[in-house]
C-alpha positions in Angstrom: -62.5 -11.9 -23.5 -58.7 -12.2 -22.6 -56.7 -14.0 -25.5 -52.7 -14.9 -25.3 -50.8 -16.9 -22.7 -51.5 -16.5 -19.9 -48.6 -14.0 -17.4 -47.5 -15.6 -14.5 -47.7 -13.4 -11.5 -44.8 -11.1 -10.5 -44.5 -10.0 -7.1 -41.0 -8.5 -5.6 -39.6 -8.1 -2.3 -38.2 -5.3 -0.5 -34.6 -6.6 -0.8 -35.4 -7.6 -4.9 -36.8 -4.3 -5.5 -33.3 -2.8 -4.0 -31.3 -5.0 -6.3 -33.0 -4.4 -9.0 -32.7 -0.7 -8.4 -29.4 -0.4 -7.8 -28.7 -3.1 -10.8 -30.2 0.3 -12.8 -28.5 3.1 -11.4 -24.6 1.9 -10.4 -22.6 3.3 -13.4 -20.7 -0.5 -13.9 -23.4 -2.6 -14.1 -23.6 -4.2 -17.6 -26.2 -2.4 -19.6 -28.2 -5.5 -20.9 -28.5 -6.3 -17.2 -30.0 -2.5 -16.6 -32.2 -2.9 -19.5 -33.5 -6.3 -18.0 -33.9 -4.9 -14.5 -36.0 -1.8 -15.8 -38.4 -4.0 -17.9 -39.2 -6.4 -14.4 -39.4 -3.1 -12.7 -42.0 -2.4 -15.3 -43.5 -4.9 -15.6 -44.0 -5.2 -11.3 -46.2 -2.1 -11.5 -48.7 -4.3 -13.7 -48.3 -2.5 -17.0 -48.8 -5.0 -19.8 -45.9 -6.3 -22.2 -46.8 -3.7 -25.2 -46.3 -0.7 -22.6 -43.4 -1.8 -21.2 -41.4 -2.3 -24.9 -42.5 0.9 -25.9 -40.9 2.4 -23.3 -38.1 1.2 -23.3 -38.5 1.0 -27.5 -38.1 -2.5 -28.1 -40.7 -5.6 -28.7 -43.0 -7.3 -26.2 -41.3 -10.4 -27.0 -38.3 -9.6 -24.6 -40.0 -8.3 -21.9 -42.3 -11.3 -21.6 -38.7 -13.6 -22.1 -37.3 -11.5 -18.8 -40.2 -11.6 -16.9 -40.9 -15.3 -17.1 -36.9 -15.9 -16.6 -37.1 -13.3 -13.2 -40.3 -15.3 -11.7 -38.3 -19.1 -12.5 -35.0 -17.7 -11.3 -36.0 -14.8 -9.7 -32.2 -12.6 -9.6 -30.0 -15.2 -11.2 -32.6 -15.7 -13.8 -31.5 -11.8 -15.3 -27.6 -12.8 -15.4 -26.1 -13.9 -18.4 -25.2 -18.0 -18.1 -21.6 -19.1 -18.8 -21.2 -19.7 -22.6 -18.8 -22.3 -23.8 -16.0 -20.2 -25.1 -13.2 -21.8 -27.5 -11.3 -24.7 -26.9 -8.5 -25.2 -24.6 -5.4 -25.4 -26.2 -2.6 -25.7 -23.3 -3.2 -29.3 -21.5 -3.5 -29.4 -17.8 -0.4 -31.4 -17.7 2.0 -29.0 -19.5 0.6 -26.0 -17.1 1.5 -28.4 -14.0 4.8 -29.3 -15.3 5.6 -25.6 -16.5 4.4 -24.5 -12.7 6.8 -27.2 -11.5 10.0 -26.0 -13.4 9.4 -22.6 -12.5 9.0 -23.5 -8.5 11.3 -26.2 -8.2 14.1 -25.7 -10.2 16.7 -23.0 -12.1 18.1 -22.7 -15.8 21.7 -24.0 -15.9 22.9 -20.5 -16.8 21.3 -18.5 -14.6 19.8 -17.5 -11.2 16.3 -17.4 -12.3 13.6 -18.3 -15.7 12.8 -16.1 -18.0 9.4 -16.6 -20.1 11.7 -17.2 -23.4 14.0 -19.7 -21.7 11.3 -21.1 -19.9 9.3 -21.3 -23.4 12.4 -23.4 -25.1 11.9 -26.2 -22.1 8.6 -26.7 -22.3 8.0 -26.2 -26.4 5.4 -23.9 -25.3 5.2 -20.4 -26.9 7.0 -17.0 -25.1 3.2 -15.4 -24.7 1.9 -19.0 -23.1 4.1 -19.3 -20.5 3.8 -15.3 -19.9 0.0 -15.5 -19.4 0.4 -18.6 -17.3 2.8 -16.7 -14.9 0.0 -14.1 -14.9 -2.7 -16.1 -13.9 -1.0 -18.2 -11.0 1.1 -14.4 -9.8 4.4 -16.1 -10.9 7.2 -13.7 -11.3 10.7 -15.0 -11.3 12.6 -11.9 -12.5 11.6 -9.7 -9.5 13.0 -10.5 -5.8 12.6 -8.7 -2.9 14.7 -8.5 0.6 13.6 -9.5 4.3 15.1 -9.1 7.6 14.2 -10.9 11.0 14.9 -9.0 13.8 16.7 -11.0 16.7 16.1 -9.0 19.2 15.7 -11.3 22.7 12.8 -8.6 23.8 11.6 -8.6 20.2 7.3 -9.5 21.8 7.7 -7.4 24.6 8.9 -4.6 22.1 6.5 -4.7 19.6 3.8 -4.5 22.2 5.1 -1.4 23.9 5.6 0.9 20.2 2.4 -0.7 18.9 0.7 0.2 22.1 1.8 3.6 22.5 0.4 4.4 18.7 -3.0 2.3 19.0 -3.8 3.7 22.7 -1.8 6.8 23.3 -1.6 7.4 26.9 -3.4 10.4 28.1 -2.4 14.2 28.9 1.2 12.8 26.9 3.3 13.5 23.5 4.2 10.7 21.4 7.1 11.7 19.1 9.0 9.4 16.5 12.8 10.2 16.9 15.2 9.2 14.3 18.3 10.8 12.3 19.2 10.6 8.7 23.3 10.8 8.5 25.3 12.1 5.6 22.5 13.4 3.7 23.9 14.2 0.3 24.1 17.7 -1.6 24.2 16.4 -5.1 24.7 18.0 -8.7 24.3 17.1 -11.5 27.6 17.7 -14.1 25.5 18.5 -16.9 21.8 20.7 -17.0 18.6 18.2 -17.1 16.7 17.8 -19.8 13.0 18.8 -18.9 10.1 16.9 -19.5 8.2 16.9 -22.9 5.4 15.0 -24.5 6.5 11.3 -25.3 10.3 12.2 -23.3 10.4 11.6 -19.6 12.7 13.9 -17.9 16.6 13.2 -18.5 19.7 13.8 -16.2 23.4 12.7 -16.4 24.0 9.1 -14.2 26.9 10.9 -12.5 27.2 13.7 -10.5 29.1 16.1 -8.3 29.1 15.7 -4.8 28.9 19.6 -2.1 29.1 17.8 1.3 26.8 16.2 3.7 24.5 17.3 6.4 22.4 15.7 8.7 18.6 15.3 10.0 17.5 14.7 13.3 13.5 14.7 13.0 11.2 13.8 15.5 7.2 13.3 14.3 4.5 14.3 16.3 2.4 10.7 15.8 -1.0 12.6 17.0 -0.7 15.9 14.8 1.5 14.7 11.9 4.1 17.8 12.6 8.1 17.4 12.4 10.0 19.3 14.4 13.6 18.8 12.7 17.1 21.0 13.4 19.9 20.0 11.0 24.0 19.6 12.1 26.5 18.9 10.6 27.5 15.7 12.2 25.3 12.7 14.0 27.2 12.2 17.3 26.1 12.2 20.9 26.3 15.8 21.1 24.4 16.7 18.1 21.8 14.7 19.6 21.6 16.0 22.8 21.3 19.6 21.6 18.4 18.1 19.3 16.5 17.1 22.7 17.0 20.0 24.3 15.3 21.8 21.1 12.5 19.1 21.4 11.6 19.8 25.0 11.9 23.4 24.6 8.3 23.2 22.3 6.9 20.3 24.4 4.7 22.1 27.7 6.4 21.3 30.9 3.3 19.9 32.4 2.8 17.4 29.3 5.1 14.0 29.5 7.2 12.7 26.5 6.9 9.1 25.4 10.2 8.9 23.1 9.9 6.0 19.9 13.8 5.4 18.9 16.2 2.8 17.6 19.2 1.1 19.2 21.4 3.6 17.6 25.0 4.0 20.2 24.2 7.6 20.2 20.9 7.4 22.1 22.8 5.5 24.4 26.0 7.1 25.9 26.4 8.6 29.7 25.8 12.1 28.6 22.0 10.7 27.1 21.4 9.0 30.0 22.2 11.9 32.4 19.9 13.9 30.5 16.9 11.4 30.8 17.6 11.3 34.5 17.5 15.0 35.0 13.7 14.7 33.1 11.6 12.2 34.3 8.8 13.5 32.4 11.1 11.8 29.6 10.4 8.2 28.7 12.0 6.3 26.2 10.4 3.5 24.3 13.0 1.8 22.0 12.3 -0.3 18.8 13.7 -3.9 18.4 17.0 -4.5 16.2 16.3 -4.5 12.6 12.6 -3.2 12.8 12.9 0.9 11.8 9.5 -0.4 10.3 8.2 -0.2 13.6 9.6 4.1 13.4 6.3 5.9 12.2 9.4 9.1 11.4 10.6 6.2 8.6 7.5 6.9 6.8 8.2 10.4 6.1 12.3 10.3 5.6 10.5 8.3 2.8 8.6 11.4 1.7 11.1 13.3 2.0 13.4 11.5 -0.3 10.6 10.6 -2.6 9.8 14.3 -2.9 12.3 16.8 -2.3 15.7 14.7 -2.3 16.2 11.9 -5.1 15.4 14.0 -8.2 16.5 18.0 -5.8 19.7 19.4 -7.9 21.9 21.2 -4.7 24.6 23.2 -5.7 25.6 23.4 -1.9 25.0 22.6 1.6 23.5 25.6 2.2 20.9 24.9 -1.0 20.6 21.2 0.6 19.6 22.9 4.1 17.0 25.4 2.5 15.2 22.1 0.5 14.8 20.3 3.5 13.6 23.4 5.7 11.1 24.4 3.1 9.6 20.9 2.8 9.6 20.9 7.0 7.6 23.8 7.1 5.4 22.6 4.1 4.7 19.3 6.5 3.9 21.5 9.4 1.5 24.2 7.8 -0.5 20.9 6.1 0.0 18.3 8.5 -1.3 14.7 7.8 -0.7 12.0 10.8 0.0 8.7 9.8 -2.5 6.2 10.8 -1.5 2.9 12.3 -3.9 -0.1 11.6 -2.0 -3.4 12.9 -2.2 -4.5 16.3 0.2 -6.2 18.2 -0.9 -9.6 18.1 -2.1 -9.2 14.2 2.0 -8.2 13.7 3.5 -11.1 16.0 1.0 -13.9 14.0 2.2 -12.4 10.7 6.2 -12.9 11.5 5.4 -16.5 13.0 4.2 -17.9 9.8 6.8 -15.9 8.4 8.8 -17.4 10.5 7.5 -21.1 9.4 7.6 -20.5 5.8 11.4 -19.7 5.7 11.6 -22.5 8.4 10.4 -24.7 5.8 11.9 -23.8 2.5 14.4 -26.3 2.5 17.2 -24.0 2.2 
């Protein structure tokens, strides 16, 4: 004779059982919640409540609670519900008008809030208005620069570099071409202080100054390679000789699609004779005030980020042998840079650009 109440009847789905499963194995998930999954696992199998707690080595109690909750609620009926929390203490009006200040105007005596100034306006404490800022992404002591490129074939521009890296043409070299000028052998005037535990490392603000050289780099956008001769000056000539290096490495049979800026020395009547006398040559150039557009930008970043901002050269020469070295370290482990943006994707993103600034009132 059966005695008790009576178990309602616990069936699962495919997708349930999944959730359930994966609700027990993924290392984040909350471990009451795994607990609870396990026990309607359990339970699914048709062992009775007094198995299932000893398992898991608690009381049958629970394990009935979850499984009647799962077959009301099925999934949501395992979560956790909201629970009231303590009392609000900031009114809704003091975070609108705090939200206002902070948009819409500036302290008398100075450019921009801080939390403590901000704090003194609105009698609210330094830590309020900080969390506020935090939770609405507020923050009025950083600013950042933008440029706008005005270049009349800005569209048509975009499309043709964007093009070339999204759908390369076939049997062809894409190469990135850029120089970095007056590239700076620096020294410091007194040793560094090396790292430690709890003391970052430590150098002297000013330093001595052993000439300049400079970088012409083009980047293989398929392969990730650099190929990259140094001079000592940026002119017309320099450059030249740089493209003549280039093509010697490129196959004759293979054409050359060229990405470079507006720069007056890609320009001049001795570049332009040289493009005529190799047609294989062609020359895609980047609009005014977008070297984003330059995938070679991305690793003159590298470079300075790894070999140049924090490199101690005692000499050109020193200076010379840094950036070879890193060179050659690109082109033994080469990485490609991958392009994600399309065209269109770009051109939407600078129109509302466009129609915020438009709009600012300023």
């Amino acid at each position: 004779m059966r005695t008790g109440r009576p178990k309602a009847e616990l069936t699962l789905t495919a997708e349930e059982r999944h959730t359930l499963e994966q609700w027990t194995r993924r290392p984040k998930t909350a471990q009451a919640l795994a607990r609870r999954a396990r026990s309607v696992l359990a339970c699914a199998t048709g062992q009775p409540h007094h198995t299932v707690a000893a398992a898991f080595k608690t009381t049958g109690q629970p394990v009935g609670r979850w499984r009647r909750r799962f077959v009301e609620r099925r999934l949501e009926g395992l979560l956790d519900e909201p629970r009231p929390g303590t009392s609000r203490r900031t009114s809704a009006v003091a975070v609108e008008r705090l939200l206002a200040l902070t948009l819409e105007t500036t302290p008398k005596a100075a450019t921009h809030w801080s939390s403590r100034d901000m704090a003194k306006i609105c009698g609210l404490s330094q830590s309020t208005v900080s969390r506020i800022w935090r939770a609405f992404g507020l923050q009025p002591y950083r600013t950042e620069t933008f440029n706008l490129s005005q270049a009349p074939l800005f569209i048509e521009k975009v499309r043709d570099v964007v093009g070339l890296y999204l759908n390369p043409p076939d049997k062809a070299l894409v190469l990135c071409v850029e120089e970095n000028a007056q590239i700076q052998a620096l020294d410091r005037t007194r040793p560094l202080l090396p790292m430690r535990p709890g003391q970052v490392e430590r150098r002297t603000h000013d330093s001595r100054r052993h000439g300049t050289t400079a970088l012409f780099a083009a980047l293989n956008v398929k392969t990730g390679q650099v190929i990259g001769p140094l001079h000592q000056r940026q002119r017309s000539r320099e450059f030249r000789t740089f493209l003549d290096t280039m093509a010697a490495t490129v196959p004759a049979e293979v054409d050359v699609h060229l990405i470079l800026d507006n720069e007056g020395t890609h320009k001049t009547a001795m570049i332009r004779r040289w493009l005529l006398k190799r047609p294989r040559v062609h020359v895609h150039f980047t609009p005014t005030s977008a070297s984003w557009l330059n995938l070679v930008e991305r690793w003159f970043a590298l470079l300075t980020e790894k070999q140049l901002r924090r490199g101690v050269h005692r000499s050109t020469q020193a200076l010379r042998d840094a950036i070879r070295a890193y060179i050659t370290h690109t082109n033994d482990q080469p990485k490609p840079f991958g392009w994600t943006k399309t065209a269109d994707e770009i051109l939407a993103s600078v129109a509302r650009f466009c129609h915020r600034t438009s709009d600012s009132g300023h």
